[in-house]
C-alpha positions in Angstrom: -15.9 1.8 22.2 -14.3 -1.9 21.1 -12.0 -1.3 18.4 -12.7 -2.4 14.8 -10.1 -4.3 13.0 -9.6 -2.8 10.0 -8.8 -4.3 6.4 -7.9 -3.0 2.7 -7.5 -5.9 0.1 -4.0 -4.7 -1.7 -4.2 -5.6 -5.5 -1.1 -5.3 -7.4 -1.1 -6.6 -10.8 -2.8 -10.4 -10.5 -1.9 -11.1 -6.9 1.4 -10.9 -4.5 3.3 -14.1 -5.9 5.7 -14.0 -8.0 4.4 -16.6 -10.3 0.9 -16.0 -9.6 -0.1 -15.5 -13.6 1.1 -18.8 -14.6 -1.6 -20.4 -12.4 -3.7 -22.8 -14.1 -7.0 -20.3 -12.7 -5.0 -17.5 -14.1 -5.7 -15.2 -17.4 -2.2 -13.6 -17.5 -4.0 -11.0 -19.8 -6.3 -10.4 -17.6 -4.6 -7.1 -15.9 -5.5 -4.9 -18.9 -8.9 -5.7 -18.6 -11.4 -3.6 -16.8 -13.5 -6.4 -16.0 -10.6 -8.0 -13.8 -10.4 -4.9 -12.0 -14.4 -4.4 -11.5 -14.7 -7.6 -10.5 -12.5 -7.7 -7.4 -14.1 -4.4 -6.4 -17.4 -6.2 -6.0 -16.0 -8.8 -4.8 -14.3 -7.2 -1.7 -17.2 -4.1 -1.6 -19.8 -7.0 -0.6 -16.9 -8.8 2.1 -16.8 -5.5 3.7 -13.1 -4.2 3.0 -12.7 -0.7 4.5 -10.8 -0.1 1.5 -9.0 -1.5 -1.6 -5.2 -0.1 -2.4 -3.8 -0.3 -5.7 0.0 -0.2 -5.5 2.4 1.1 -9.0 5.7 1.0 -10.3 6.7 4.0 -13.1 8.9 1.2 -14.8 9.3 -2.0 -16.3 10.6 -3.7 -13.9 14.1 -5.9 -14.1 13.1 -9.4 -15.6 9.8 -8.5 -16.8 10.1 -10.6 -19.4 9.6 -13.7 -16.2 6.9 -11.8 -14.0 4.0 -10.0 -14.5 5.0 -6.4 -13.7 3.2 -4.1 -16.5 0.9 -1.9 -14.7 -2.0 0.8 -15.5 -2.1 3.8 -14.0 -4.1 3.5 -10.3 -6.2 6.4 -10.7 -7.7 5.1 -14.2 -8.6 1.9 -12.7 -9.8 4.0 -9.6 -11.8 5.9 -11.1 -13.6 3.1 -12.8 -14.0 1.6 -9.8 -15.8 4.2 -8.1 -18.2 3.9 -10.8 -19.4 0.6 -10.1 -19.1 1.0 -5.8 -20.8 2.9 -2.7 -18.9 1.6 0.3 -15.4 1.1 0.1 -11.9 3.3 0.2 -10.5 3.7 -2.9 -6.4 4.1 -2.7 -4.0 4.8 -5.0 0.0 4.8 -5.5 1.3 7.9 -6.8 5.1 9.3 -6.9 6.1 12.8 -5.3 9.4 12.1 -7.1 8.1 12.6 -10.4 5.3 14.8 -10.9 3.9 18.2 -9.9 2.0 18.9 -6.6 -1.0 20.6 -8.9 -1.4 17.2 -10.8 -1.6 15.5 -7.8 -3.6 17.6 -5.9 -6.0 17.9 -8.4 -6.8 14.4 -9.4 -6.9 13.0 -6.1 -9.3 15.9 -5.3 -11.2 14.7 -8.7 -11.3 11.1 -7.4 -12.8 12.1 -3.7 -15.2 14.2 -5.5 -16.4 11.0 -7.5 -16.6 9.0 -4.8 -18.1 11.0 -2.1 -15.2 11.3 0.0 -13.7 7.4 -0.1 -10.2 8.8 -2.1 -6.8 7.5 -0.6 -3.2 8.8 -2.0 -0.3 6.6 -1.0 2.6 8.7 -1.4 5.7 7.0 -2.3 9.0 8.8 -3.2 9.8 6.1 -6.0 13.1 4.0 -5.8 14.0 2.7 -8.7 16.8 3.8 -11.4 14.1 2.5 -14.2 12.0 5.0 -12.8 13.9 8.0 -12.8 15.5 7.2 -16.4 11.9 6.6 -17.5 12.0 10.5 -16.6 14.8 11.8 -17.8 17.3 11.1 -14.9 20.3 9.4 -15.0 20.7 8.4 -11.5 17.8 8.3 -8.8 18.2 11.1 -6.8 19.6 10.0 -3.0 17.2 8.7 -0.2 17.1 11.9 1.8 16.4 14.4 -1.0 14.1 12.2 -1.7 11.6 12.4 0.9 12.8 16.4 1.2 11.3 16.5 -2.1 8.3 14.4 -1.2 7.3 17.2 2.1 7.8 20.1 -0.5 5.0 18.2 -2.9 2.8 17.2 -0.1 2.7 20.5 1.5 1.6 22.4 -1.6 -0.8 19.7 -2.4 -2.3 20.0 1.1 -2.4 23.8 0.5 -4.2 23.5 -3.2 -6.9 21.3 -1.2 -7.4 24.0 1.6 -6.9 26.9 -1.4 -11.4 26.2 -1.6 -13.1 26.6 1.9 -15.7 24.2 1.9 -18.1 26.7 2.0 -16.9 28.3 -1.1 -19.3 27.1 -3.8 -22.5 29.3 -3.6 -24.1 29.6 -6.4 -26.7 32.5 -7.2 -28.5 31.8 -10.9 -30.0 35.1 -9.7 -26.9 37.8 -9.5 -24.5 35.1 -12.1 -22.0 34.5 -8.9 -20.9 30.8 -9.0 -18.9 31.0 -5.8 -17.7 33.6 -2.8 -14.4 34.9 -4.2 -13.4 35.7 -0.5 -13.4 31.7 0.5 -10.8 30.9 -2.7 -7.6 31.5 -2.3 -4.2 31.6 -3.6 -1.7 29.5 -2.4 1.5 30.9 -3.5 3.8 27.8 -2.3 7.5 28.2 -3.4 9.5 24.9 -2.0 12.9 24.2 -1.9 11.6 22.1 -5.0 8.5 22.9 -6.3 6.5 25.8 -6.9 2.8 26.6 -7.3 0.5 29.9 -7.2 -2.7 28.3 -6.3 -5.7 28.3 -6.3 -6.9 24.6 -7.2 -9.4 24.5 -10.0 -11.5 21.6 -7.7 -13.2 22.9 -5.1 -12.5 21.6 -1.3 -13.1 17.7 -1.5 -15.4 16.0 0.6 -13.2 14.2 3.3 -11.4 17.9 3.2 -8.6 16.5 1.9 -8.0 12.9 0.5 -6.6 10.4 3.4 -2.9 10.0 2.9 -1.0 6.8 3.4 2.9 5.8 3.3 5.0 3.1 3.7 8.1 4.2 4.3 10.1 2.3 7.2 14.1 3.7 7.1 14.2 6.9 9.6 13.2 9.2 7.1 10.0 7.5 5.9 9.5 7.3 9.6 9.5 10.6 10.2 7.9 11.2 7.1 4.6 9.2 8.0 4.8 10.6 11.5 4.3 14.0 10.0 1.9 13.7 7.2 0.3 10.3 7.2 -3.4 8.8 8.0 -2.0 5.1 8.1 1.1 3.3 7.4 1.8 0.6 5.2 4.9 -2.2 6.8 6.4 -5.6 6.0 6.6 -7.1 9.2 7.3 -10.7 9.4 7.0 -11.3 13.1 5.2 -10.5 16.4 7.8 -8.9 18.0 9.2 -7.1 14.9 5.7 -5.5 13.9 4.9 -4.3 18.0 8.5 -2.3 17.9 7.2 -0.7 15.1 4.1 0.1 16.0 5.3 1.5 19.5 8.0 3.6 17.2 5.1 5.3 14.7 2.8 6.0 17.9 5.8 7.5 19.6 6.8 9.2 16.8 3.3 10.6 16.0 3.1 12.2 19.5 6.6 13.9 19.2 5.4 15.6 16.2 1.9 16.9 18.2 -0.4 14.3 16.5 -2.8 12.1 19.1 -0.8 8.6 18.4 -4.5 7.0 18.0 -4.8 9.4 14.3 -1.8 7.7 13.2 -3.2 3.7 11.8 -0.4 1.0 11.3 -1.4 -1.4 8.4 0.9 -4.3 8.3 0.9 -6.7 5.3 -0.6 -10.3 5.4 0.1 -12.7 2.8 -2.7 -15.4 3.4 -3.2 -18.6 1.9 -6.4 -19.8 3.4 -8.6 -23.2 2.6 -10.8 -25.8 4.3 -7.4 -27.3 5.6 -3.9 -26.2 6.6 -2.5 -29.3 3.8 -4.9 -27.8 1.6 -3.4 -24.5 2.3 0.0 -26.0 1.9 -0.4 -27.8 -1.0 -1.7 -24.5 -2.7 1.4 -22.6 -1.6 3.5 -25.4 -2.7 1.6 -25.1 -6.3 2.2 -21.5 -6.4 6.2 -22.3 -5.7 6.7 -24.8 -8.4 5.7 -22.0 -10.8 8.3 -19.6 -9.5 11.7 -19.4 -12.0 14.5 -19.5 -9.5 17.1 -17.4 -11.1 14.1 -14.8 -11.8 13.5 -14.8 -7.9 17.1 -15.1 -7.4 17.8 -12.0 -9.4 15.5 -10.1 -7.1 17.2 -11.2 -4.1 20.4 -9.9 -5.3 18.9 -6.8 -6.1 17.9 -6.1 -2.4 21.4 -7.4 -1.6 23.3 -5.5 -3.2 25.2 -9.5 -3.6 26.1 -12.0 -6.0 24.4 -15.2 -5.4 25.2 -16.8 -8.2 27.9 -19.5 -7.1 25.6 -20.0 -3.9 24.6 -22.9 -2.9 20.6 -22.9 -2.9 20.0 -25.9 -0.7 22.5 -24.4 2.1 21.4 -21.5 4.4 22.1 -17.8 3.6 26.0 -17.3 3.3 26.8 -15.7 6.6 29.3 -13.1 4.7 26.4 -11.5 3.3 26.2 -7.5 4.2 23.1 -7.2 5.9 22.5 -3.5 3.2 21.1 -3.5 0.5 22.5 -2.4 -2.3 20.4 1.0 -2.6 18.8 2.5 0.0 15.9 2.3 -0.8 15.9 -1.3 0.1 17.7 -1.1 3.2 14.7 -2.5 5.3 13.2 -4.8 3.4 17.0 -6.7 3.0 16.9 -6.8 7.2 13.4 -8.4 7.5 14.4 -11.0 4.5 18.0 -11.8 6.2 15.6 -12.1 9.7 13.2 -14.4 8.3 16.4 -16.4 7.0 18.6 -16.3 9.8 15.1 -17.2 12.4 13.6 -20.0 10.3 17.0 -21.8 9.5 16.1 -21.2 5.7 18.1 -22.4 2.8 18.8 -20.5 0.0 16.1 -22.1 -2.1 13.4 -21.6 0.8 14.3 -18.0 0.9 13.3 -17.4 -2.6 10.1 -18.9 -2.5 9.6 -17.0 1.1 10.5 -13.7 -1.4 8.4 -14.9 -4.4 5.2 -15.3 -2.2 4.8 -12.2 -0.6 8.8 -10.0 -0.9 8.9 -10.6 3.1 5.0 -9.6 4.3 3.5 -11.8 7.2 2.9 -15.2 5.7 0.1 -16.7 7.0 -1.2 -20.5 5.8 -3.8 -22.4 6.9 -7.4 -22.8 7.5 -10.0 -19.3 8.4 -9.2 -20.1 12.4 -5.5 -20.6 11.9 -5.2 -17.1 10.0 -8.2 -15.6 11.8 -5.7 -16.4 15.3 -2.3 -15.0 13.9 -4.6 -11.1 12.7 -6.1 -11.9 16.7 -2.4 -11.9 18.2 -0.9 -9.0 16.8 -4.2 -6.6 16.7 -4.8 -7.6 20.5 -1.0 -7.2 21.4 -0.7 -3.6 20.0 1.5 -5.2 16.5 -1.6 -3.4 14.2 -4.7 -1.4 13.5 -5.1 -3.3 10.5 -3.7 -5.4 8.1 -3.5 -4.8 4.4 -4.5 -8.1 2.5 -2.2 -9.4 -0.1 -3.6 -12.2 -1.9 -1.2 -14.2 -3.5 -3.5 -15.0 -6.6 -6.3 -12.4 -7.5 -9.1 -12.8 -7.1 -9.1 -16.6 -6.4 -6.9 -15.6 -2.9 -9.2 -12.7 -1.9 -12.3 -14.8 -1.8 -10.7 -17.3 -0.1 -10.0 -15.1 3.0 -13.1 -13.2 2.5 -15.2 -16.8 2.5 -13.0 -18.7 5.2 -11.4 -16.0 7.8 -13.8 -13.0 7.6 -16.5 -15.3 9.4 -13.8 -16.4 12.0 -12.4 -12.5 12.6 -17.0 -11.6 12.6 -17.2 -14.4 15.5 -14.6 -13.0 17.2 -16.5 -9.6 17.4 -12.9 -8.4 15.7 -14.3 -7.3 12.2 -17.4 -6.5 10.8 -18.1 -5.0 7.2 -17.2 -1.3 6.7 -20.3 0.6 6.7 -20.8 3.5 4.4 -19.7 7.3 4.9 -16.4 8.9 3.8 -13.0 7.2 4.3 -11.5 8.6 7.3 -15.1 7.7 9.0 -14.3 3.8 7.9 -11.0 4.4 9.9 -12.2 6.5 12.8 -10.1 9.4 11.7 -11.1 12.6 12.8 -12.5 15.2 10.1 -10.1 17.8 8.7 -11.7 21.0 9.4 
């Protein structure tokens, strides 16, 4: 059987630029309003999308006051969403650093239930010191205990969702027995860091359990997705770059008993697509006169760890730069930013509008067949599964690519629209038992 190319329109806030908001299309109010959110889901439900993501942040992020960064909670809007759609994946950012596996087993169970078996959870393990003040820390706890906390949480989560059988629920009006006591079970988990007795009060969920996604890319986010995830979320900025990793996960996945093909690497695409590649240009060039500099430049030196400050922004990167970040957390996205620098020849200046359209994602600008060829390269040279679509400017971006490159990646025989059934049958997964 060909393989599919697979796609899930990303949506955080009103698109992946920086500046995005201050758009003359844009309603920078709009992200509060649940007819925003319904409408993209329309929008990429009738172009097919295997699935839309929703990504989150449990802060106000650093120079708010310059970008749009407030953010409702993804399994609100979610669950709106499934109200209003049939076909498409619904996925949502939630932190294992911060809450309790029974909350987060149950409403991701809740949300698979509503939407006949189309729930995604992508697990994150949180990185930033807003966050874990915003909690009650003082410091965020390191990188490693981290993601030790993070297997703790997902493996009594996974154990509340198999604490139902799926034949549990018989009901019989006749002798007042809702379900078979024998098929309910306790779970009894007692982590290194959490602890929960079990049983779920939502029965078994239709996929089984909901699909799990991650985007971790240091060793230990690595080895985390290996282990636990359904598809992987990277920042990948070139050919070569995005086929290492992809030959790492598969590896990876087979070292820890998993058939490499279960494991589905998502890269992220930042596409600018119009009739034209000047047209295309000329709207990333609009988008960049929007972006505030120091805002952007602030950012940079957050991922640096550096003071940028006296640099010159029409010279290239200064080569004394550590090539760390200055927390952890941010250790890989600094080496694919000082790689795009360092490969391109970039100036200062042109690496902050590189970071302000799309933080270091594939950037891809042209017309449908220009972007339609760069998704045909790395899906046919084994760089992706499928890409996670990150319009820089909602939804005007999205039905851009679902207008101009959709048609050129149906020609192709690459994509066609997701068909209905549960999410792990959109991504050829096989079921959990």
């Amino acid at each position: 059987m060909t393989r599919r190319l697979l796609l899930n329109a990303v949506i955080f806030g009103l698109g992946s630029h920086e500046a995005g908001w201050r758009m003359p299309e844009s309603d920078p109010l709009s992200s509060t309003s649940i007819d925003y959110w319904l409408d993209i889901a329309r929008r990429a439900e009738a172009a097919g999308y295997d699935a839309l993501f929703l990504g989150d942040v449990l802060a106000l992020q650093k120079g708010a006051d310059r970008h749009l960064s407030d953010a409702m909670d993804p399994l609100v809007i979610l669950s709106a969403m499934a109200a209003m759609t049939s076909r498409i994946g619904l996925i949502g950012t939630a932190s294992t650093s911060f809450d309790h596996p029974f909350h987060l087993a149950r409403r991701f169970a809740s949300l698979d239930h509503i939407t006949k078996g189309r729930a995604g959870w992508n697990v994150v393990t949180s990185s930033n010191l807003l966050e874990a003040q915003n909690f009650g820390l003082d410091t965020m706890p390191d990188h490693a205990d981290r993601y030790a906390r993070a297997a703790d949480v997902l493996e009594a989560a996974i154990a509340l969702w198999e604490s139902w059988d799926a034949d549990a629920r018989r009901p019989d009006k006749a002798s007042g027995r809702y379900f078979d006591p024998a098929k309910v079970h306790a779970v009894n988990h007692d982590g290194a860091f959490v602890r929960s007795a079990g049983p779920l009060n939502v029965p078994r969920s239709p996929q089984g359990r909901p699909l799990l996604a991650q985007a971790g890319s240091s060793p230990d986010g690595r080895a985390f997705a290996a282990r636990y995830a359904d598809i992987v979320f990277t920042v990948q900025a070139t050919l070569d770059d995005a086929r290492a990793f992809y030959r790492d996960m598969k590896s990876r996945a087979a070292d820890a008993g998993r058939d490499p093909a279960d494991l589905l690497i998502f890269p992220g695409i930042v596409p600018i697509a119009a009739p034209t590649r000047a047209a295309a240009e000329a709207r990333l060039a609009e988008m960049n006169g929007f972006a505030v500099i120091e805002h952007v430049r602030g950012k940079l030196e957050e991922f640096l760890g550096a003071d940028l400050s006296a640099a010159d922004l029409d010279a290239p990167l200064p080569d004394n730069l550590a090539t760390h970040g200055g927390n952890q957390a941010s250790q890989s996205r600094v080496s694919v930013l000082v790689g795009i620098a360092r490969r391109d020849k970039l100036t200062l200046r042109q690496l902050l509008m590189r970071l302000a359209s799309g933080r270091g994602h594939l950037l891809a600008i042209g017309t449908g067949a220009d972007i339609a060829d760069i998704m045909q390269e790395w899906f046919e040279n084994g760089a992706a599964d499928g890409f996670n679509i990150m319009s820089p400017v909602m939804p005007a971006d999205l039905q851009s690519f679902s207008d101009l490159v959709l048609p050129e990646l149906m020609a192709r025989g690459l994509f066609a629209p997701a068909k209905p059934g549960n999410l792990r049958e959109k991504y050829g997964l096989p079921p959990i038992g």
